[in-house]
C-alpha positions in Angstrom: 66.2 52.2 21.3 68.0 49.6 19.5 70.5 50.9 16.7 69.4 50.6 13.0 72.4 48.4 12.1 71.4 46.0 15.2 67.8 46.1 13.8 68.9 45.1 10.3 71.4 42.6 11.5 68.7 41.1 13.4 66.0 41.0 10.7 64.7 38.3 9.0 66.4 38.2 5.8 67.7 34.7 6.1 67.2 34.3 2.4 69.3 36.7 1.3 72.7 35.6 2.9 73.4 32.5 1.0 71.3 33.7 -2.6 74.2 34.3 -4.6 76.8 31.3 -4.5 80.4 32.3 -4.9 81.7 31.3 -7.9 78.6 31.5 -10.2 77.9 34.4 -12.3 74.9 36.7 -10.9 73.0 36.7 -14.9 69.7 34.4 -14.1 68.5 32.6 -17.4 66.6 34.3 -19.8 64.1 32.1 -19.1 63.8 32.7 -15.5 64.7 36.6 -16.3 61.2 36.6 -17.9 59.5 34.6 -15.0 61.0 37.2 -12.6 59.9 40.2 -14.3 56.4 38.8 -14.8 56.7 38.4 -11.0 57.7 41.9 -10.7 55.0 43.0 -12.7 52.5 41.2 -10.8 53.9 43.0 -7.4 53.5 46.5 -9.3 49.8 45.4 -10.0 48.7 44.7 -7.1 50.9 48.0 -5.6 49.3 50.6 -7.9 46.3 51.8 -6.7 46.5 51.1 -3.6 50.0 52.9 -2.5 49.4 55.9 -5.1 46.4 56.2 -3.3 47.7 56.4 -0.4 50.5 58.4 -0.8 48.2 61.6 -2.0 46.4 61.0 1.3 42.9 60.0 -0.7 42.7 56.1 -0.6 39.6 56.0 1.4 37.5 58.5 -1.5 39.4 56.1 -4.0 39.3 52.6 -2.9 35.9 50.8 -3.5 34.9 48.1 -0.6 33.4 45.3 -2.1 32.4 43.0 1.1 29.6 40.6 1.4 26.1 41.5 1.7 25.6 40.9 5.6 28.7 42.8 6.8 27.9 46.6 7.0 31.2 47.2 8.9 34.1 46.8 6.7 35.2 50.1 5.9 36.0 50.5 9.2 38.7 47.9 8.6 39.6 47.3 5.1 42.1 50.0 4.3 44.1 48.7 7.1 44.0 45.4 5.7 45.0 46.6 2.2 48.0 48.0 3.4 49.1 45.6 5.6 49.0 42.6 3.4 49.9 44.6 0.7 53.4 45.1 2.2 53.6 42.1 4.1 53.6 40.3 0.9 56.3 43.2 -0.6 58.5 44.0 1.8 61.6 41.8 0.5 61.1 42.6 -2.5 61.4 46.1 -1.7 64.0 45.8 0.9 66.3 45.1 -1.9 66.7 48.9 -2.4 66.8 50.8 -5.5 69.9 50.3 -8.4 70.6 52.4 -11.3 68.8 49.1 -12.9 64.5 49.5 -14.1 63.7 47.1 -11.6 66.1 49.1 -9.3 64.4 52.6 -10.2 60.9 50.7 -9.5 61.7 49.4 -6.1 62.7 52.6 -5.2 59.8 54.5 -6.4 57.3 51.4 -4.6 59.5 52.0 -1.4 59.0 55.7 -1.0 55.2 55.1 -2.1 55.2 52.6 1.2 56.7 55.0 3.1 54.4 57.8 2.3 51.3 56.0 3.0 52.9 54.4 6.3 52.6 58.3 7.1 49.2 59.0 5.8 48.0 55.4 7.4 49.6 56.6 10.7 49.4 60.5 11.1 45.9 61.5 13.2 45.9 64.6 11.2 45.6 62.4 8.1 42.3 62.1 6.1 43.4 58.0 5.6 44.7 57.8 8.9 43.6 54.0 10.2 41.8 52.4 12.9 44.2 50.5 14.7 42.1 49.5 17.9 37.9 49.8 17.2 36.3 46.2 17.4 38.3 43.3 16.8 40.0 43.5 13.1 42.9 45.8 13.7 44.6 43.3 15.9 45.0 40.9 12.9 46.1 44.2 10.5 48.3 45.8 12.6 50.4 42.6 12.7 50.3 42.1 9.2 51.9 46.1 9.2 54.4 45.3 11.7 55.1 41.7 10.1 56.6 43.9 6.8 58.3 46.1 8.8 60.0 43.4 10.0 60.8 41.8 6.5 62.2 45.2 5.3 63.6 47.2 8.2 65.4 49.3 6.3 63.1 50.0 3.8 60.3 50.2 5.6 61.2 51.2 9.2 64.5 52.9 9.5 63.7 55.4 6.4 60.6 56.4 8.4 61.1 59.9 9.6 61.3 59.9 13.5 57.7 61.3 13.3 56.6 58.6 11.6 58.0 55.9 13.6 56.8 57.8 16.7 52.9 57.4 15.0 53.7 53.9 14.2 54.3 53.0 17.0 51.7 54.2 19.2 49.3 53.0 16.3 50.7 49.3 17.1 50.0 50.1 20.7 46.8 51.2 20.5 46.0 47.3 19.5 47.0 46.2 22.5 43.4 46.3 24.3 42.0 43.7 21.7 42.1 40.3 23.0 43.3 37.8 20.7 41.0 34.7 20.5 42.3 30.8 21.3 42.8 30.3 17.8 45.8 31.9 15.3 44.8 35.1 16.2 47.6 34.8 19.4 49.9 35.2 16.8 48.8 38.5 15.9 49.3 39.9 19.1 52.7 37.9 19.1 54.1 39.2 16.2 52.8 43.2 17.0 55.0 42.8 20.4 57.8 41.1 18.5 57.8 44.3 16.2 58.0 46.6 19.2 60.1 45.3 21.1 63.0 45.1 17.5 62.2 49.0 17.5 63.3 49.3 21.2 59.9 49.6 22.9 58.5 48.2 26.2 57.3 44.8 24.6 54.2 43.1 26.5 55.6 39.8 27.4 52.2 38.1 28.3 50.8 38.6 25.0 54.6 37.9 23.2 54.8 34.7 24.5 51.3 33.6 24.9 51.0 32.8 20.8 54.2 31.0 20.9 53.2 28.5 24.3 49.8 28.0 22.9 51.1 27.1 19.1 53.3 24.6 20.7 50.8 23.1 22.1 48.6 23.1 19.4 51.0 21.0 17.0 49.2 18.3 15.6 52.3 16.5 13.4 54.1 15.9 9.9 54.7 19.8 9.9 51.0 21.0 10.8 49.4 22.9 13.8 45.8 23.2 14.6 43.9 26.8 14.5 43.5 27.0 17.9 43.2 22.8 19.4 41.3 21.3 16.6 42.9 21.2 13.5 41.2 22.9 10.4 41.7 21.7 6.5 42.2 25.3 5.4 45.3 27.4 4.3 46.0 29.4 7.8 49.2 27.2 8.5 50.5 28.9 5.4 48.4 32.8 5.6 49.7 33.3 9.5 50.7 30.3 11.7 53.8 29.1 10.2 55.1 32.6 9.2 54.2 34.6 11.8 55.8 31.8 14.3 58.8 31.3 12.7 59.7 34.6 12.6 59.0 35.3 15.8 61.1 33.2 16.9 63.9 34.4 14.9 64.1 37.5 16.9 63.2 36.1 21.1 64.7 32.2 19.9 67.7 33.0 21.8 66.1 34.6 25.1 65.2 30.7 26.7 66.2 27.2 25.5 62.8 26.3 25.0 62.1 29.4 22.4 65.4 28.0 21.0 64.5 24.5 20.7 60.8 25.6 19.8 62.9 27.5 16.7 64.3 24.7 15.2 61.4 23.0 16.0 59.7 25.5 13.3 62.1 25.8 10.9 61.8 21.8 9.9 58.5 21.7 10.2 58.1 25.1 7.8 60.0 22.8 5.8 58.0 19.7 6.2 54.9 22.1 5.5 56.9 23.4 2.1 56.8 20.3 0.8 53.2 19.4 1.3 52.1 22.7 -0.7 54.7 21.9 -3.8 53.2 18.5 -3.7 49.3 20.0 -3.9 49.9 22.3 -6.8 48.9 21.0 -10.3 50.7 21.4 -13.5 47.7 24.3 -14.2 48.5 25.9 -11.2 45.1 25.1 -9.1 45.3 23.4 -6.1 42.4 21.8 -3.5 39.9 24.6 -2.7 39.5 23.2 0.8 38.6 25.7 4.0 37.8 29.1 4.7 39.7 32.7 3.0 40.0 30.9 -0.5 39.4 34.5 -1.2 43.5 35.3 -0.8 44.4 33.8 -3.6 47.9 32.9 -4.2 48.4 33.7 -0.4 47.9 30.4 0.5 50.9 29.3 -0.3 52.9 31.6 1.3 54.3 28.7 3.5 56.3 27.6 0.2 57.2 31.4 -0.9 58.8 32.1 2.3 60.5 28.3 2.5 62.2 29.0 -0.7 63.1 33.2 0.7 64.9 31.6 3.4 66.6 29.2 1.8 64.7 26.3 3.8 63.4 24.1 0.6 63.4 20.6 1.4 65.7 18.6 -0.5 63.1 17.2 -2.5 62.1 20.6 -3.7 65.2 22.6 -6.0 64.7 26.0 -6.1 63.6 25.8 -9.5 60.6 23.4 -8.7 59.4 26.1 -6.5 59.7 28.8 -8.7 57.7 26.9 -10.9 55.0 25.9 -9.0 54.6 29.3 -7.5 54.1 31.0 -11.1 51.8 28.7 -11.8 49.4 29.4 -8.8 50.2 33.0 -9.1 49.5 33.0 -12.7 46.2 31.1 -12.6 44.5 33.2 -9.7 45.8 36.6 -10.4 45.3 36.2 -14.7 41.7 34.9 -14.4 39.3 37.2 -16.3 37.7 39.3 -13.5 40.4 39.2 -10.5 40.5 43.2 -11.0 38.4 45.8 -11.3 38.0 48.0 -14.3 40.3 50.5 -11.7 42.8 47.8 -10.7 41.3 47.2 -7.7 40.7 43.5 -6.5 38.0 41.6 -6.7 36.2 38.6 -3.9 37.3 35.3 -5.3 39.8 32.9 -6.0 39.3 32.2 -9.9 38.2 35.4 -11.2 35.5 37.9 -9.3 33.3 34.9 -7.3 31.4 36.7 -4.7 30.2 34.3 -3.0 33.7 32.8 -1.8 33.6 36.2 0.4 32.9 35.4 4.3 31.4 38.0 6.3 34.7 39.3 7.5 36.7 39.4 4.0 36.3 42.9 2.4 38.4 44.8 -0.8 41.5 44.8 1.6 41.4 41.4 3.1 42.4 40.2 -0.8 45.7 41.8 -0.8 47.0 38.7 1.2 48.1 37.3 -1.8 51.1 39.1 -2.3 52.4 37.2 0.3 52.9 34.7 -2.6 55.8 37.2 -3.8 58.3 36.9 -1.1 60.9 35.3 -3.3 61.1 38.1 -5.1 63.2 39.8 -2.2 65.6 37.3 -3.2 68.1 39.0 -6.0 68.5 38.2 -9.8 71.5 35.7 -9.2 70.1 33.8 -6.5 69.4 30.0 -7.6 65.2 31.0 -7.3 65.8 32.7 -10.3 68.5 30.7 -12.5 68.0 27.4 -14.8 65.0 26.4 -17.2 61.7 25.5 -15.5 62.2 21.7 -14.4 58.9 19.6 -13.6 57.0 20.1 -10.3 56.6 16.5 -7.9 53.1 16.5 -9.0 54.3 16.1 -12.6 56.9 13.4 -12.0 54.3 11.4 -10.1 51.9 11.3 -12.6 54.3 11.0 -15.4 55.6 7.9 -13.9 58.6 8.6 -12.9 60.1 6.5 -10.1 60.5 8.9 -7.0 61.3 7.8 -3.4 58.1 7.6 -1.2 57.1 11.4 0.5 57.7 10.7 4.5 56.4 12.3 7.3 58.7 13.8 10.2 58.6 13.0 13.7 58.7 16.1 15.6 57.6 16.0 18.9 55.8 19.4 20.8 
């Protein structure tokens, strides 16, 4: 097995290297102190039932499964989902570790929450212990679980007891029988391999690679790819393809040149991407409710959230532009009168409770996607993200009139 300091050197945790720039002092602006916390206090929202939940071993007496009216199988899948894209979205955030500090103390008590219902979501013995490889829908979860593991190693993987990672990982095997469809789904079963084989398990190559071949195929250009080979006007570039292939090819990138080349390949066109979703955002924080899974919310636009965790922004885009435009989504789809249950729990729909934005396949669980929104929080209190006043969005300089050079596509080649 690979070591735990080779694991963390080798996560992705781009972001974090270059946050703090020498010379500046690490005190964010009050302003931006107050956008950060309200971020923080979003993350704890969306954490509480669920993790407490989970923790006592009881989330699936506690958890209500709101699905729509056609789709009688849901709770077969759903708390699976919910913890999945409830950490995915977390994980850097919590990675930061605990500090004497109350948002230190906080992390800290969210991180042993995670860990405790990683056990309880993992152990057989376990009352909440979660399907992994019945029908089709644990493929796409159990990547989403190994996707935070790999955003938070430490937090999330190496503080595991050896039990623990020993369940883990033969949950994450026992998805190996589901065959991914010609679509984003590949990346699923990419990104489950990608996790095993950074624990120091027998990776299956076939499906590994598979995702990556068929997502460089299915490029279309100026920083999109197609959901399988049509392109779809929806938000998966941002809820799984541009993630989930990026950082896949952060950890196998070096094993060929043409996983290297593919990596840059990805990394400017994440960036491209980036600046298409600042660009769609209004000044009131909605944004085109085009495609399919409007139902995650803030989630689509985790292609800009994990741009500006990495440290990838255009140049276009200042760290406070994204900051901004990110609070504004977050705001307006997780503040609208009916997003939560009388319980906390989530609600089906983008602007409030909307049922009927709810395919047959998105359930209570499926909504926690929108965490994923959140990643810049794993970036710490002195990085740039979280320093300065607010400073207009694109959208508002545009329409204000001010005289900006003309938005470019790239040229990037499959």
């Amino acid at each position: 097995m690979n070591t735990r300091r080779d694991f963390v050197r080798c996560a992705v945790v781009g972001g974090l290297a270059a946050a703090v720039r020498p010379g500046r002092s690490a005190e964010p602006a009050p302003g931006a102190a107050a956008v950060r916390a309200q971020w923080c206090t979003w993350a704890e929202r969306l954490a509480a039932p669920l993790l407490a939940a989970l923790a006592e071993r009881r989330l699936k007496t506690a958890m209500p499964v709101e699905s729509h009216p056609a789709s009688k199988d849901r709770p077969q899948f759903t708390y699976l989902e919910g913890l999945g894209r409830l950490l995915a979205g977390l994980a850097p955030w919590l990675e930061l570790g605990g500090e004497a500090s109350p948002a230190g103390r906080a992390r800290a008590k969210w991180a042993d929450l995670a860990r405790a219902g990683i056990d309880a979501a993992t152990d057989p013995a376990s009352p909440d212990f979660m399907n992994f490889s019945r029908g089709r829908q644990p493929l796409v979860d159990a990547a989403f679980l190994a996707q935070a593991m790999l955003r938070a190693p430490r937090e999330l993987w190496q503080k595991l007891d050896a039990r623990v990672q020993r369940n883990v990982v033969a949950a994450l095997v026992s998805s190996r029988p589901i065959k991914a469809g010609e679509n984003n789904w590949k990346l699923f079963a990419t990104t489950v391999e990608v996790f095993l084989h950074r624990a120091g398990e027998k990776r299956d190559d076939a499906r590994l690679f598979e995702g990556l071949r068929k997502h460089r195929e299915w490029y279309v250009g100026d920083g999109m790819y197609g959901d399988g080979p049509e392109f779809h006007w929806d938000y998966y570039n941002a809820f799984v393809i541009q993630p989930m292939l990026v950082e896949a090819l952060d950890v196998v990138g070096d094993e060929a040149d043409e996983w290297r080349i593919l990596r840059g390949k990805a990394r400017e066109r994440l960036t491209r991407f980036a600046a298409i979703q600042e660009r769609s955002i209004a000044v009131d924080g909605t944004f085109p409710a085009i495609g399919r899974s409007l139902a995650y919310r803030a989630g689509a636009f985790q292609g800009l959230a994990l741009a500006a965790w990495r440290g990838w922004l255009p140049r276009e885009v200042s760290a406070a532009q994204a900051r901004v435009a990110l609070t504004r989504v977050m705001r307006r789809t997780l503040e609208a009168p009916g997003t939560f249950d009388a319980r906390g729990w989530l609600q089906i729909g983008l602007a409030g409770h909307q049922p009927g934005l709810g395919e047959t396949y998105i359930s209570t669980g499926s909504l926690y996607l929108c965490s994923t929104a959140l990643l810049p929080l794993g970036l710490p209190a002195g990085a740039d993200f979280w320093r300065g006043d607010d400073v207009p969005t694109t959208w508002e300089k545009i329409w204000r009139g001010d005289n900006l050079p003309v938005d470019k596509a790239i040229k990037s080649p499959r």
